[in-house]
MIMARBA-507381 format. One record per residue (C-alpha): residue number from 1; residue in one letter; x, y negated, z. Coordinates in pm, 1 decimal. Example, Ala and Ser with C-alpha at 12.3 -4.5 7.8 and 13.67 -1.06 7.14 Angstrom:
<sites>
1/A/1230.0/450.0/780.0 $
2/S/1367.0/106.0/714.0 $
</sites>
This chain:
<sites>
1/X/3919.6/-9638.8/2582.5 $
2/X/3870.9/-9889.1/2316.3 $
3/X/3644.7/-10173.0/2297.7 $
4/X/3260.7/-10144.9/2185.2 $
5/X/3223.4/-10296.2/1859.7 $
6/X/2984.7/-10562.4/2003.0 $
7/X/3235.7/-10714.3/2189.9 $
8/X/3518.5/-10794.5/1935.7 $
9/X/3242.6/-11049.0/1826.2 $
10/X/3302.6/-11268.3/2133.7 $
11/X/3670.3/-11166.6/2161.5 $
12/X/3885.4/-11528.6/2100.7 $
13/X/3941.0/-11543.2/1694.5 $
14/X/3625.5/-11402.6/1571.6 $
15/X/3403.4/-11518.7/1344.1 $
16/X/3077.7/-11480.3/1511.6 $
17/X/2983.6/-11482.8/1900.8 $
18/X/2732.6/-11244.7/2114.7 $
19/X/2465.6/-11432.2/2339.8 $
20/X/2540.7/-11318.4/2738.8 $
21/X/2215.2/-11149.2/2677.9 $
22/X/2341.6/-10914.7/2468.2 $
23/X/2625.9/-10822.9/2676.8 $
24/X/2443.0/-10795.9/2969.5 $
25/X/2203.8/-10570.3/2792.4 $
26/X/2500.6/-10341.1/2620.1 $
27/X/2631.1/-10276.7/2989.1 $
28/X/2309.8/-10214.4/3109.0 $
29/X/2198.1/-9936.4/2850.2 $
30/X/2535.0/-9783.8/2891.8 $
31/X/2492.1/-9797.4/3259.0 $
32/X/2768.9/-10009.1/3384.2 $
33/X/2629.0/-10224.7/3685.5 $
34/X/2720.0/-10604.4/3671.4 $
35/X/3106.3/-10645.9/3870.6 $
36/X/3101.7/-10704.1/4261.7 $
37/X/3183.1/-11057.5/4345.7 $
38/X/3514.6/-11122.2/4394.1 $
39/X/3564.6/-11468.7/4473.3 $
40/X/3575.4/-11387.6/4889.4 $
41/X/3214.8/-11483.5/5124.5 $
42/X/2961.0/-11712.8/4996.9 $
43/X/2932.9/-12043.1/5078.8 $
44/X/2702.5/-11996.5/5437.1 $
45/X/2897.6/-11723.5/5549.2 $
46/X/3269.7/-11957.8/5559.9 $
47/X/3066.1/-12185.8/5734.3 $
48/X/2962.9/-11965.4/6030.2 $
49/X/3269.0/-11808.4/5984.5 $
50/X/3509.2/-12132.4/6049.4 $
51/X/3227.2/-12345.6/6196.8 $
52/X/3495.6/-12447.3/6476.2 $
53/X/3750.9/-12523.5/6238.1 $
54/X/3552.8/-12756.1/6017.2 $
55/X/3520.1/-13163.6/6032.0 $
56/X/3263.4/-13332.0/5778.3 $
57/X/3292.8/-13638.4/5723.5 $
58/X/3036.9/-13941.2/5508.9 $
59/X/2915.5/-14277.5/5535.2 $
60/X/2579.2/-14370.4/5574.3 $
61/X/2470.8/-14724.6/5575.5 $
62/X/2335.7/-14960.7/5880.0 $
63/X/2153.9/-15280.5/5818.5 $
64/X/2261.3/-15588.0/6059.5 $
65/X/2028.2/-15846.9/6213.6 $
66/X/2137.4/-16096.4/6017.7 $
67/X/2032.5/-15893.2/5681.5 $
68/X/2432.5/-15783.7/5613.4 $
69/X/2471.5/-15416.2/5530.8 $
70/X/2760.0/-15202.2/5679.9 $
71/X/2921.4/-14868.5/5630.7 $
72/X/2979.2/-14670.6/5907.7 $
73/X/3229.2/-14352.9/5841.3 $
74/X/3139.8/-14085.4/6056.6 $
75/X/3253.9/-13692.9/6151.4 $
76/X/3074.4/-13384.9/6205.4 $
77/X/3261.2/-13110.8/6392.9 $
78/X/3070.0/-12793.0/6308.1 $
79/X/3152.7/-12596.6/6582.3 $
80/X/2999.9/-12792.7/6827.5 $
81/X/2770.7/-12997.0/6639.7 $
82/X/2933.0/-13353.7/6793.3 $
83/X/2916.4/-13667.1/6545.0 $
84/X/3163.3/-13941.9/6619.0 $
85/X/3105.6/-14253.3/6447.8 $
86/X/3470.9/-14344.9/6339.2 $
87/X/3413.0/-14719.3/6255.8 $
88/X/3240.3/-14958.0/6078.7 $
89/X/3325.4/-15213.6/5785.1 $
90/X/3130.2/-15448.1/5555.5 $
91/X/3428.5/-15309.9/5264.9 $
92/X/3509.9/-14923.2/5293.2 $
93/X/3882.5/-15019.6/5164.3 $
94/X/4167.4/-14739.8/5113.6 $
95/X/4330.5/-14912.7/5336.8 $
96/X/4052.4/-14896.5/5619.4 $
97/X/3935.8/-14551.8/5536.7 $
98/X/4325.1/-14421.6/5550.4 $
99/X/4348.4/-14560.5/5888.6 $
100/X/4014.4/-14424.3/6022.3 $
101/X/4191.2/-14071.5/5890.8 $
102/X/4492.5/-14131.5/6095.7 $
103/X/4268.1/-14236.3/6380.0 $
104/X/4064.2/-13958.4/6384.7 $
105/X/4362.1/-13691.4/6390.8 $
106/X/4512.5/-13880.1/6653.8 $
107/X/4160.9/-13828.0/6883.3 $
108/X/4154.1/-13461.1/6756.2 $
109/X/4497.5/-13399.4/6854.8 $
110/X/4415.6/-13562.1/7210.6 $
111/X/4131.6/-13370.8/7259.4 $
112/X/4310.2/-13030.9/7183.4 $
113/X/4060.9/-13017.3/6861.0 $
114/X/4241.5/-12777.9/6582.9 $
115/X/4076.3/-12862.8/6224.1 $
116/X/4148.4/-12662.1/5945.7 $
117/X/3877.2/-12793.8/5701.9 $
118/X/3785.9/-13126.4/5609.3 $
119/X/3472.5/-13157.9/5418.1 $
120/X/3341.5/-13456.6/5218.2 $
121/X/3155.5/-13556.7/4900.0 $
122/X/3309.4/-13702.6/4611.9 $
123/X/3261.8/-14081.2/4722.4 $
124/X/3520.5/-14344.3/4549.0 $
125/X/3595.5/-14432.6/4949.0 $
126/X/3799.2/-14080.3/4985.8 $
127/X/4069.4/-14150.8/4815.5 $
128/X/4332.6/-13925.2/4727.2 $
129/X/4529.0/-14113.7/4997.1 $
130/X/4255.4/-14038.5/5288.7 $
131/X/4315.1/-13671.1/5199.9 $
132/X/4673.6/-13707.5/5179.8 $
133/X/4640.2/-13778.2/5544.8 $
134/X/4427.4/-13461.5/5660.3 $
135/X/4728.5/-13253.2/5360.4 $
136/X/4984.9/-13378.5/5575.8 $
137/X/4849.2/-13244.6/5943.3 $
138/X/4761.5/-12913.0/5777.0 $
139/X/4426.7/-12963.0/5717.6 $
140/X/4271.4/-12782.9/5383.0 $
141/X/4051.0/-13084.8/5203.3 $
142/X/3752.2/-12974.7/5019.2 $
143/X/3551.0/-13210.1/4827.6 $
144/X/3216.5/-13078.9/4783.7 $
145/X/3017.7/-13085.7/4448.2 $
146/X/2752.2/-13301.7/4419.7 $
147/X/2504.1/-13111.2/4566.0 $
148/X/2696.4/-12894.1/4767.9 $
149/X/2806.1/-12859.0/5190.4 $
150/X/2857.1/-13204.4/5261.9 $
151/X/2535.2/-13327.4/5132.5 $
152/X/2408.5/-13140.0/5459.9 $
153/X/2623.6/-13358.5/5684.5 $
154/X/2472.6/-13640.2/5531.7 $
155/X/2154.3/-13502.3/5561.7 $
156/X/2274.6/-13446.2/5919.7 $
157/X/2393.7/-13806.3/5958.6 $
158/X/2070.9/-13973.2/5791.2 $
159/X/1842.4/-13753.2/6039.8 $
160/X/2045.1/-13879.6/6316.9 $
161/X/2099.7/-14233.7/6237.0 $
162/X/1811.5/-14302.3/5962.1 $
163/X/1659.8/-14544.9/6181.9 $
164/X/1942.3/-14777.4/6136.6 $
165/X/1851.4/-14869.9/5808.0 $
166/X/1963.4/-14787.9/5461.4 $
</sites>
């Protein structure tokens, strides 16, 4: 079968280009439905579906007594729904954050806790190191767009601990 004149338009090397509109419209009048997704579940049914395999982790902020601010790092396992508060610092260094990685795998491991999924945002605090640490325990590291699944641990996290300032 050869292709319908209105798409060479769009095809890479032509001249001219066809508004999605169009296409979608073409397909539809020649009744071809749009393509099934094929990417695997959407992004609510992984999470049910590995809930007790996934750790989120973010920072949220805590205002001291004496007016300082610091930032605490802290987990979510989804399975069970239990936030540890890794640790606290006044400077989220690589350095610091690395070891609060290590730290945390070390706890997991001792509590018999298998992770396969480590969630977080795109902070400049996860470095490429701090996920080098989860890469090397087996742990799959996904960094969630902007507005995407770890946004709802922080909204987790700020509902938990927004009376701590910040």
């Amino acid at each position: 079968m050869g292709v319908p004149p209105a798409f060479t338009a769009s095809w890479p090397g032509s001249a001219s280009t066809v508004a999605a509109s169009t296409v979608w419209q073409i397909l539809k009048s020649a009744g071809i439905d749009p393509a099934p997704r094929r990417d695997g579940p959407g992004w609510p049914e992984f999470l049910r579906s590995q809930a007790h395999g996934i750790l989120a982790l973010d920072f949220f902020t805590a205002d001291l007594l004496n007016g300082a601010k610091i930032y605490v790092l802290a987990a979510v396992e989804h399975g069970t729904r239990r936030v540890r508060v890794l640790g606290a610092t006044g400077h989220p260094v690589q350095g610091w954050v690395v070891q609060q990685a290590r730290n945390l795998l070390m706890d997991l491991e001792d509590a018999g806790t298998r992770v396969k999924f480590v969630l977080h945002d795109r902070d400049a605090s996860f470095t490429p190191a701090f996920d080098a640490v989860f890469r090397a325990a087996g742990v799959r590291v996904i960094r969630s767009a902007v507005r995407g699944a770890a946004n709802e641990t922080s909204g987790c996290i700020l509902h938990l601990f927004g009376t701590m300032g910040g």
